[in-house]
C-alpha positions in Angstrom: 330.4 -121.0 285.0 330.9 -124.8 284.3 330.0 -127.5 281.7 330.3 -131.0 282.8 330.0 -133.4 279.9 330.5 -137.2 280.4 330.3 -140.1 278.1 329.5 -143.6 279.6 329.0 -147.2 278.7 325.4 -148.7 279.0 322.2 -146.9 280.8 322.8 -143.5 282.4 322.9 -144.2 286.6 320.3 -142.5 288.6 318.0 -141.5 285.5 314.7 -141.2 286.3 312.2 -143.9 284.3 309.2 -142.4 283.0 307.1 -145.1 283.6 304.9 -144.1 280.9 304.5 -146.2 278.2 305.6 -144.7 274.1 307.7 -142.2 276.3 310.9 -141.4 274.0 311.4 -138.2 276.2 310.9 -137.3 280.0 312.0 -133.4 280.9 312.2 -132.5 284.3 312.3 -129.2 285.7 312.7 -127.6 288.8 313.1 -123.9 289.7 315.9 -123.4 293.1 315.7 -120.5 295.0 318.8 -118.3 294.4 320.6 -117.0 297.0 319.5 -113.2 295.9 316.6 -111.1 294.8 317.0 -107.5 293.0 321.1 -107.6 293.8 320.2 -108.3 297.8 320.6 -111.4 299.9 318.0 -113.6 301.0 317.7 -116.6 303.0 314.8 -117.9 301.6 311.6 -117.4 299.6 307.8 -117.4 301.1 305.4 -118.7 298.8 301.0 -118.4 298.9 299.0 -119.2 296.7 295.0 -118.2 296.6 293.7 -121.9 296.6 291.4 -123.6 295.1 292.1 -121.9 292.3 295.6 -122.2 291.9 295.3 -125.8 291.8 292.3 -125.5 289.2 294.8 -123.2 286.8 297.5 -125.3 287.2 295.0 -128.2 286.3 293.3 -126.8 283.1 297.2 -125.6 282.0 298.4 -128.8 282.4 295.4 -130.7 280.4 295.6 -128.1 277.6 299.0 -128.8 276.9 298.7 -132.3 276.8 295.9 -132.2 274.2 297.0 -130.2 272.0 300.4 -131.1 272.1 299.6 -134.9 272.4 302.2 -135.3 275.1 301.7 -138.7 277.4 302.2 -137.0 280.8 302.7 -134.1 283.0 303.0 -133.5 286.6 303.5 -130.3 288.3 304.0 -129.6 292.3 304.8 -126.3 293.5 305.4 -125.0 297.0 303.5 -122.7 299.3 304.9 -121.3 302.3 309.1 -121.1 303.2 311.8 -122.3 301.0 315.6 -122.0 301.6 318.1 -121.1 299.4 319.4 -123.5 297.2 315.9 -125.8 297.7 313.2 -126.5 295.1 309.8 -124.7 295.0 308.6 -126.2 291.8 309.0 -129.3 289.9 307.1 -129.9 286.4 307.8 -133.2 284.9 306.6 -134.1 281.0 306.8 -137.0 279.2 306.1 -136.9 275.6 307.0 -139.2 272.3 309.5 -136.8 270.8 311.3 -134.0 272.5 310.3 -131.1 270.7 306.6 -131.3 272.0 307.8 -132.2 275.7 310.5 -128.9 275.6 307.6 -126.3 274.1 305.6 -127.6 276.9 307.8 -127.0 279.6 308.2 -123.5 278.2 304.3 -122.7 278.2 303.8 -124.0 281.1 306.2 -122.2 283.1 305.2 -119.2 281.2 301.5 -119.8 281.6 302.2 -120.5 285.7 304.2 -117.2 286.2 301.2 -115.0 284.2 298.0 -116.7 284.7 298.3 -118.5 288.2 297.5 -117.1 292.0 300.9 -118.1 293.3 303.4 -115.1 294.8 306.6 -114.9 296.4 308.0 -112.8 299.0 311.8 -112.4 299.6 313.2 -112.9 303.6 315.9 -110.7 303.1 319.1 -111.9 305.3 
């Protein structure tokens, strides 16, 4: 396990701008497939989804939470078909005025995604 803490002078390099203007926060998220599942090595994960509704979930998720949260933005991508260890399958990005309203959104979404949307995964076992 590691912490990696660092203090510097002026704007943070390589930070990504929300472009969204009142934005005081932008989270970013993005679940990496380990190298295991259930204790057993895997070279990568196979992702489908059942489409068009997958998109259409992912859609009326994503507008909820911005209502009735009042965030500014949200955008989410997630993969369908192989991804490789130690590569990203999903990326949710949410830009809010505070940061309390963008973190409980992250957390519903992700939660909302993994009960409610037609998207599976398949281990490739090494």
């Amino acid at each position: 396990m590691s912490v990696h803490v660092q203090i510097i002078q002026g704007p943070l390099p390589g930070t990504i701008g929300t472009g969204e203007p009142g934005a005081g926060a932008m989270l970013v998220f993005e679940g990496i497939v380990r190298p295991s599942e259930d204790d057993r090595p895997i070279a990568a994960l196979e992702y489908e989804a059942y489409e068009p509704m997958a998109s259409k979930q992912l859609q009326a998720l994503g507008q909820t939470l911005v209502r009735d949260l009042g965030l500014i933005s949200l955008r989410c991508m997630h993969s369908v078909g192989r991804v490789g260890v130690g590569q990203a399958s999903f990326r949710l990005e949410i830009a809010s005025r505070h940061r309390r309203e963008a973190i409980d959104a992250m957390d519903m979404f992700i939660d909302g995604l993994k009960r409610d949307v037609p998207i599976w995964k398949t281990p490739v076992f090494v």
